[in-house]
MOPAC internal coordinates of N, CA, C and O (Angstrom, degrees):
PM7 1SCF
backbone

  N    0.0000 0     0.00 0     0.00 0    0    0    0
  C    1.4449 1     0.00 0     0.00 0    1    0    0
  C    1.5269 1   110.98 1     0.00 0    2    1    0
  O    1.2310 1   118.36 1   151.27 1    3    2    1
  N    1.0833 1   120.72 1   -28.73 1    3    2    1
  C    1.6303 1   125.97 1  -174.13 1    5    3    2
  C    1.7502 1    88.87 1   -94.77 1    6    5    3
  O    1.2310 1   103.84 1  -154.60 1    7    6    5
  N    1.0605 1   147.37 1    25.40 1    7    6    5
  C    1.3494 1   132.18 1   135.10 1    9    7    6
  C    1.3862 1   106.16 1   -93.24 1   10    9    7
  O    1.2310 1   122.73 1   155.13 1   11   10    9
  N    1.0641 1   112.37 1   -24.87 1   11   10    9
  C    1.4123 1   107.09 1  -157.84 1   13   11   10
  C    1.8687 1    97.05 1   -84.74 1   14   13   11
  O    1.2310 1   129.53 1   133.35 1   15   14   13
  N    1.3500 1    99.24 1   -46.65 1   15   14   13
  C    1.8460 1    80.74 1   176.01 1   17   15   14
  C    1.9164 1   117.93 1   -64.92 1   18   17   15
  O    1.2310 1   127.07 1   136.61 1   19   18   17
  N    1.4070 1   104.01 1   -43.39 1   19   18   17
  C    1.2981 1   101.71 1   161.74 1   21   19   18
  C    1.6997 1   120.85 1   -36.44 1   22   21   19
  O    1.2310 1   130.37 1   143.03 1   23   22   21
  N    1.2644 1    97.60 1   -36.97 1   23   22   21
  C    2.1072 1    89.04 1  -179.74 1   25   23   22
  C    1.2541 1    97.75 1   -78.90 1   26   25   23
  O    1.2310 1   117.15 1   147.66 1   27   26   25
  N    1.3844 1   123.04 1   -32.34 1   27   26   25
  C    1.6708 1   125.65 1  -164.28 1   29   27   26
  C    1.5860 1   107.38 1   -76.48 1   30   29   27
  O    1.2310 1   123.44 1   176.79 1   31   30   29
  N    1.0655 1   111.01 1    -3.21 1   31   30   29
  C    2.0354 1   119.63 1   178.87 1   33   31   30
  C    1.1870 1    89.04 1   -62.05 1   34   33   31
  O    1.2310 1   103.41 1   104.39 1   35   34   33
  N    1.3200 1   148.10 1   -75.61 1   35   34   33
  C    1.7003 1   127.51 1  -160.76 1   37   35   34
  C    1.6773 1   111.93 1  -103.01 1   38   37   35
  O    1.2310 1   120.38 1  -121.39 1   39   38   37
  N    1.4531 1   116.88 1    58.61 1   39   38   37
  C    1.2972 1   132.82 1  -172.67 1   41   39   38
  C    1.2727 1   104.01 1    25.49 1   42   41   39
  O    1.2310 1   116.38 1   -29.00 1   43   42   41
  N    0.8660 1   124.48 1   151.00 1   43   42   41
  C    1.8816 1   151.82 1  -159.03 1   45   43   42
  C    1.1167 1   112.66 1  -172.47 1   46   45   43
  O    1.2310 1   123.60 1   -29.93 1   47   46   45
  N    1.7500 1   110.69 1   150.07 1   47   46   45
  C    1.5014 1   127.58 1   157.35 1   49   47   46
  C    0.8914 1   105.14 1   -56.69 1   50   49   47
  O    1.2310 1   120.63 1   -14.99 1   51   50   49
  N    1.4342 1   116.40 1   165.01 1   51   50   49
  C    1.5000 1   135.90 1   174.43 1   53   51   50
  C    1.7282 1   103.30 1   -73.95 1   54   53   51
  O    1.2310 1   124.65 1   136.95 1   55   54   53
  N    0.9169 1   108.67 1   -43.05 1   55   54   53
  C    1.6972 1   118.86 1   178.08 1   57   55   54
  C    1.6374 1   110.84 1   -56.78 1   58   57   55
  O    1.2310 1   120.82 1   142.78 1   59   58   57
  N    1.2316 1   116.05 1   -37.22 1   59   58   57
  C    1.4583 1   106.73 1  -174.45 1   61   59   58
  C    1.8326 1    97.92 1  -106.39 1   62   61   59
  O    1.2310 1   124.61 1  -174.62 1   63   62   61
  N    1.2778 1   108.75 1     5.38 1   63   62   61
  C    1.7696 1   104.19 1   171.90 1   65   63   62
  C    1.7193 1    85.24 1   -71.30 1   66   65   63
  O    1.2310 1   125.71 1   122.69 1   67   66   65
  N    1.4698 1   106.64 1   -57.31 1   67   66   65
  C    1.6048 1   124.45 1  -142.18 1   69   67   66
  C    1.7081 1   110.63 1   -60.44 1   70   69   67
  O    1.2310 1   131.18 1   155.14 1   71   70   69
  N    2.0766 1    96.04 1   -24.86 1   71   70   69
  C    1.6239 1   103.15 1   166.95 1   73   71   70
  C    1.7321 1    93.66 1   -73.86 1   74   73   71
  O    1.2310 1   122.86 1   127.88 1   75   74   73
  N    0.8462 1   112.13 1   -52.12 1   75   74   73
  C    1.6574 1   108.21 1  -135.11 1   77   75   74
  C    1.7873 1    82.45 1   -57.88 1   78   77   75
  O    1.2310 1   119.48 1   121.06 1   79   78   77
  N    1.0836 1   118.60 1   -58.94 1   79   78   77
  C    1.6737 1   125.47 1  -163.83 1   81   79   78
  C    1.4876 1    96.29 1   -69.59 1   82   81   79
  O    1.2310 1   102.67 1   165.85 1   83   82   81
  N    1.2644 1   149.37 1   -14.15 1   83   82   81
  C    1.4464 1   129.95 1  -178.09 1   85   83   82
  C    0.9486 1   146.01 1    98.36 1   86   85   83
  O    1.2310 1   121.25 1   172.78 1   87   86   85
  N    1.4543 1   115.22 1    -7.22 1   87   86   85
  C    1.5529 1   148.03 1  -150.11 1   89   87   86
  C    1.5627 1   117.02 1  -122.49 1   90   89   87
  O    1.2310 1   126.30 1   -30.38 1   91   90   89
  N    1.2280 1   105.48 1   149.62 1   91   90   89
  C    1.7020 1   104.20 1  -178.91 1   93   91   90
  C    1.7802 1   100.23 1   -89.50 1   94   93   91
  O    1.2310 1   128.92 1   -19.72 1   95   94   93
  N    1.7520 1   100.41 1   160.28 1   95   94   93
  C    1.2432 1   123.05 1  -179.22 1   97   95   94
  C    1.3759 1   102.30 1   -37.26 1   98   97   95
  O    1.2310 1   105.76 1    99.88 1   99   98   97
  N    1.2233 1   144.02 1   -80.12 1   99   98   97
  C    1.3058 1   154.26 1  -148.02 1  101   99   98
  C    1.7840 1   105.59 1   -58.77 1  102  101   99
  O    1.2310 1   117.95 1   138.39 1  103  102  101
  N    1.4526 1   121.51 1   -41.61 1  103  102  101
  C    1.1136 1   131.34 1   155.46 1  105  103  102
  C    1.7062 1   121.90 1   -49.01 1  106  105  103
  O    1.2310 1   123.68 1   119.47 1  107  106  105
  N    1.0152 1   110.54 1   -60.53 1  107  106  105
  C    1.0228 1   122.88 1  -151.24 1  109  107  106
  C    2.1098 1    91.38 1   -76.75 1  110  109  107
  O    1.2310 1   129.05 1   135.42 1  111  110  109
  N    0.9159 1   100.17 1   -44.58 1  111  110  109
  C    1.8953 1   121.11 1   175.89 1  113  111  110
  C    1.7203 1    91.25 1   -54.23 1  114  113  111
  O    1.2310 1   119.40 1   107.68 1  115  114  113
  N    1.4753 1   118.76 1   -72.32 1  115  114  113
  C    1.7449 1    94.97 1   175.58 1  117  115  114
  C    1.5940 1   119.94 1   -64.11 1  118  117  115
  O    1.2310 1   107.96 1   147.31 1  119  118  117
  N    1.1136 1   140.09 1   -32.69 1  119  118  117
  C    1.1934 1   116.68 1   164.38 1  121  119  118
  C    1.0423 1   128.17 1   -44.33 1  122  121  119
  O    1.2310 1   112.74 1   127.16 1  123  122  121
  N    1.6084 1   131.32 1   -52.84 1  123  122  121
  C    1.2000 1   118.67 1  -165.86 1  125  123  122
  C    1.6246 1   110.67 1   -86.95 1  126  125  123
  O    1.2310 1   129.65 1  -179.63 1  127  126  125
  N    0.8287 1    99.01 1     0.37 1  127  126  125
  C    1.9608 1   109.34 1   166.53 1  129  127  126
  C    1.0652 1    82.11 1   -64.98 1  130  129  127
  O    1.2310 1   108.49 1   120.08 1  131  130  129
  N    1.5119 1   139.13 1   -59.92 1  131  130  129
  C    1.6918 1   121.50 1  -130.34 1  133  131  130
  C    1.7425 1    92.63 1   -96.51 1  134  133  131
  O    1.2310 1   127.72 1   134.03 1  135  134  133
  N    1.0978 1   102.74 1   -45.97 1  135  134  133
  C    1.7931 1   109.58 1   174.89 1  137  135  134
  C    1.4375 1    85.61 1   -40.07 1  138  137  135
  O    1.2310 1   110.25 1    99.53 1  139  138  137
  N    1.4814 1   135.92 1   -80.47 1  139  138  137
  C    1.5686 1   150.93 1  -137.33 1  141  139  138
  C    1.7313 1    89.45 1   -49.80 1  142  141  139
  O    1.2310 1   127.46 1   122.31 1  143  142  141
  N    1.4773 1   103.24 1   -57.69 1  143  142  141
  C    1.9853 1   108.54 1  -171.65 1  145  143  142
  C    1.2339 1    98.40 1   -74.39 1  146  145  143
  O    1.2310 1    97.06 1   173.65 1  147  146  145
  N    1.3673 1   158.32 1    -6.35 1  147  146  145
  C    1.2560 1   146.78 1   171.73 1  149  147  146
  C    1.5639 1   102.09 1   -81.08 1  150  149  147
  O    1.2310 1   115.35 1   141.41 1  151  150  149
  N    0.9958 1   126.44 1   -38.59 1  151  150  149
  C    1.6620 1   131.82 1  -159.47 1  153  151  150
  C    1.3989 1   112.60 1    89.97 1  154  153  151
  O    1.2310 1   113.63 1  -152.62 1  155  154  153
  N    1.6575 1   129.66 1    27.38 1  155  154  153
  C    1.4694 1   123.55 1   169.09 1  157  155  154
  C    1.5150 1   112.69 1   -92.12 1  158  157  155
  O    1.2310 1   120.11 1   141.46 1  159  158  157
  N    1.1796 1   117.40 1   -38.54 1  159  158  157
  C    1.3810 1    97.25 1   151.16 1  161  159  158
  C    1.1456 1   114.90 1  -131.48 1  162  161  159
  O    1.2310 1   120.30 1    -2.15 1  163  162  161
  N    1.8454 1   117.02 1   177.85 1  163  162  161
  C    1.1959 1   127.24 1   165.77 1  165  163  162
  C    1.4641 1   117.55 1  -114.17 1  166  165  163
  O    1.2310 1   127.74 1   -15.95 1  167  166  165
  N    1.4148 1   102.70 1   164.05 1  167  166  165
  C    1.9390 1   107.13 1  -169.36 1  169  167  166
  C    1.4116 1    81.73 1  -111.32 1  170  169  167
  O    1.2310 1   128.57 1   -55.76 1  171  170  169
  N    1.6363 1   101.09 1   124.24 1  171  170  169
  C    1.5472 1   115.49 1  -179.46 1  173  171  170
  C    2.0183 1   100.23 1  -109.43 1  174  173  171
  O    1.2310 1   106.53 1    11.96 1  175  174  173
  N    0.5546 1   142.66 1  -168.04 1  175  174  173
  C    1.7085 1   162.96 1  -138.53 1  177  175  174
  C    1.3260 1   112.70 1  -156.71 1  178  177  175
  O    1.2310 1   101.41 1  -124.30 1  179  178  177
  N    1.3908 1   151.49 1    55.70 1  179  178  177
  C    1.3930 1   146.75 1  -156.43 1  181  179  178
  C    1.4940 1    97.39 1   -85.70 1  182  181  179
  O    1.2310 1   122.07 1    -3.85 1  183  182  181
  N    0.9836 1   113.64 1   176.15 1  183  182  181
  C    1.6921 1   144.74 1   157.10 1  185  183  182
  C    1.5228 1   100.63 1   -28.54 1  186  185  183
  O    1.2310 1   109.98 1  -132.17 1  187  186  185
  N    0.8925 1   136.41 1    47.83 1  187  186  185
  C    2.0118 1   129.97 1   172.44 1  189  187  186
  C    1.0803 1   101.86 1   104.76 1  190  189  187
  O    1.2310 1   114.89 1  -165.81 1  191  190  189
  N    1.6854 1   127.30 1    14.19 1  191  190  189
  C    1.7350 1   106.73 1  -163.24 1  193  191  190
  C    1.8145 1    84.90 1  -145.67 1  194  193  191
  O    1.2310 1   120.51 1   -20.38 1  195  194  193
  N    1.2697 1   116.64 1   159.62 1  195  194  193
  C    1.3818 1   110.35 1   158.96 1  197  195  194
  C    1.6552 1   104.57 1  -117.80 1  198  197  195
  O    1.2310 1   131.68 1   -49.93 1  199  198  197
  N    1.3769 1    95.06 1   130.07 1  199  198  197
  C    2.0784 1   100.36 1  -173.34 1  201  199  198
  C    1.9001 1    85.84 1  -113.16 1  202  201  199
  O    1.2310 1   143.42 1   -17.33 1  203  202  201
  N    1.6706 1    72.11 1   162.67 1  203  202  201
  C    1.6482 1    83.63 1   168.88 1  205  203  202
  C    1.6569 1   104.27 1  -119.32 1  206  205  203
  O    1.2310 1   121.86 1   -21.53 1  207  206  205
  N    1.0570 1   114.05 1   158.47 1  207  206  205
  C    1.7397 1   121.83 1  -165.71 1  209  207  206
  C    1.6359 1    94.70 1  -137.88 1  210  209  207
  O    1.2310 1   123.58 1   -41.38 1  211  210  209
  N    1.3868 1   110.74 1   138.62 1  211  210  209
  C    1.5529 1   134.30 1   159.05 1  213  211  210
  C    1.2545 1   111.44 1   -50.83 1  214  213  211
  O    1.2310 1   118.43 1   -33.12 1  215  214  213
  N    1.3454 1   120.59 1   146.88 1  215  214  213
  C    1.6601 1   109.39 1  -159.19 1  217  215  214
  C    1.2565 1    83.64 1  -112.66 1  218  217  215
  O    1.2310 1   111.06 1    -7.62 1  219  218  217
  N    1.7172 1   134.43 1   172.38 1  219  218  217
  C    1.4472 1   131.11 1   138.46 1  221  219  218
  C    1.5362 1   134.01 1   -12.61 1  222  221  219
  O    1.2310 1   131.11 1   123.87 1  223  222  221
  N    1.4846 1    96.16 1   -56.13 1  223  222  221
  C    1.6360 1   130.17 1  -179.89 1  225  223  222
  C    1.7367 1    87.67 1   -57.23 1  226  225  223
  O    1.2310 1   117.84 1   112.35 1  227  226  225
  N    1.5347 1   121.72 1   -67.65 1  227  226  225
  C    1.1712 1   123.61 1  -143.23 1  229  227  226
  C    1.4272 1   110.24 1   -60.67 1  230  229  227
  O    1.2310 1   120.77 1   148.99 1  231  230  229
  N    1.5117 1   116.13 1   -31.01 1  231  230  229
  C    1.2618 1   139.50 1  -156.36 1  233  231  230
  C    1.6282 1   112.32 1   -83.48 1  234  233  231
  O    1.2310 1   128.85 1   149.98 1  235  234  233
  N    1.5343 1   100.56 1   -30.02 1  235  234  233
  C    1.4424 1   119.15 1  -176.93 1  237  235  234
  C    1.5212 1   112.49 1   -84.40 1  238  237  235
  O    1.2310 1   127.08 1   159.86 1  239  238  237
  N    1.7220 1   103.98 1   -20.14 1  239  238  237
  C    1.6606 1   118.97 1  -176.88 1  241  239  238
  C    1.6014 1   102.11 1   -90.25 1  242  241  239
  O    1.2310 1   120.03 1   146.71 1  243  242  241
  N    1.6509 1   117.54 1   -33.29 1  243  242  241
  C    1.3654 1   132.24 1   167.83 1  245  243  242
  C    1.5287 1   105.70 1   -19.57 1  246  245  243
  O    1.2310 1   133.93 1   101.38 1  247  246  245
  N    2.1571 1    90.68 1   -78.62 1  247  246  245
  C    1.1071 1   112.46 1  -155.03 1  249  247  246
  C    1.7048 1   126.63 1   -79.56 1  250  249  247
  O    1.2310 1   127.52 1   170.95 1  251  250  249
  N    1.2774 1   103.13 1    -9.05 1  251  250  249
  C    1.5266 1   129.99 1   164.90 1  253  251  250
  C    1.8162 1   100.72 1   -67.50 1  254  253  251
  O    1.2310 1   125.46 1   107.13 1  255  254  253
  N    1.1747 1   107.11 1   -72.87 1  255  254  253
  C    1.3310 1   115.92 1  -175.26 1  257  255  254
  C    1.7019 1   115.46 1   -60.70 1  258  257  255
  O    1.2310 1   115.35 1   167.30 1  259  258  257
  N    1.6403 1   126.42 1   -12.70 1  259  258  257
  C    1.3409 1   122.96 1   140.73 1  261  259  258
  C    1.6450 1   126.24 1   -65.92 1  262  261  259
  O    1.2310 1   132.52 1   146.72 1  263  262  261
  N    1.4231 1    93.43 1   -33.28 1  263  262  261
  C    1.3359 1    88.70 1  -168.79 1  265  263  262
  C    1.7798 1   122.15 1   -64.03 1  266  265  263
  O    1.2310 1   127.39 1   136.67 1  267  266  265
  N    1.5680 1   103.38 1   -43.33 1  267  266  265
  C    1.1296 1   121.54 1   171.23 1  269  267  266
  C    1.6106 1   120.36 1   -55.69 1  270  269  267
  O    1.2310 1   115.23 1   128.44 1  271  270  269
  N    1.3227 1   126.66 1   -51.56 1  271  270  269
  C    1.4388 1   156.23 1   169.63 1  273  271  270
  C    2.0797 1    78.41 1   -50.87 1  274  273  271
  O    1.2310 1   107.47 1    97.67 1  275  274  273
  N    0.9565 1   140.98 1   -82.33 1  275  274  273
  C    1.5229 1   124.91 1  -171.08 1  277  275  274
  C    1.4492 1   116.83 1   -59.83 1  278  277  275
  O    1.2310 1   122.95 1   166.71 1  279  278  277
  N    1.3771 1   111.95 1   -13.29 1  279  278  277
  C    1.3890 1   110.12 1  -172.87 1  281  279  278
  C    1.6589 1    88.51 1   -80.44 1  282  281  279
  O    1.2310 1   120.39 1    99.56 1  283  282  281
  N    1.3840 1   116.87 1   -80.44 1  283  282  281
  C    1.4755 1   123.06 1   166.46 1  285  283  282
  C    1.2793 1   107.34 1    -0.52 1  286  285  283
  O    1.2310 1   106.76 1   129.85 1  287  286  285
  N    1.1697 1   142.23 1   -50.15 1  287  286  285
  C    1.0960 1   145.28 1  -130.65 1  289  287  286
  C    1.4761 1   101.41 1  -119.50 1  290  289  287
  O    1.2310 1   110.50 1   141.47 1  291  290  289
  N    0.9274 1   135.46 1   -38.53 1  291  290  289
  C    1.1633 1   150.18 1   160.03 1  293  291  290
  C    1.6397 1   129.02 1   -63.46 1  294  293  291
  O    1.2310 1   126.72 1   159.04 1  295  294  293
  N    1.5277 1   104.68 1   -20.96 1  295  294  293
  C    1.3469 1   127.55 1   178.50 1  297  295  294
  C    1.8473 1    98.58 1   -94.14 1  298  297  295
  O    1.2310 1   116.94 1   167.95 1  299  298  297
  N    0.7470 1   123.43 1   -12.05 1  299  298  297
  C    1.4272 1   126.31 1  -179.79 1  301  299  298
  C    1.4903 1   105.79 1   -82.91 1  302  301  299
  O    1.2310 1   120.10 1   180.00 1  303  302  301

């Protein structure tokens, strides 16, 4: 899920979230339901396309969830 908001930082299709994160359609379709009901991201309306975008919330869960992931990492 933290790739997937990371791809969603400069709004994206669902198709190039679903490359960037690794995952098949059906996966990738419940995550961002659950991202969508958490408030990490939102489904915006573009120009002919619907993207999803990193919310405030999402960005703040981003950077929490780097921070820790280096701490981890560092504790090793």
């Amino acid at each position: 899920m933290a790739i997937m908001l990371s791809a969603a930082v400069s709004a994206e299709r669902k198709t190039h979230i679903m490359y960037k994160a690794n995952l098949n359609y059906a996966v990738v379709k419940e995550c961002l339901e659950s991202l969508i009901a958490a408030g990490l991201i939102e489904k915006v309306q573009g120009e002919g396309a619907t993207v999803y975008k990193t919310t405030p919330k999402g960005l703040d869960f981003l950077s929490d969830f780097n921070a820790l992931k280096a701490y981890l990492a560092e504790a090793r």
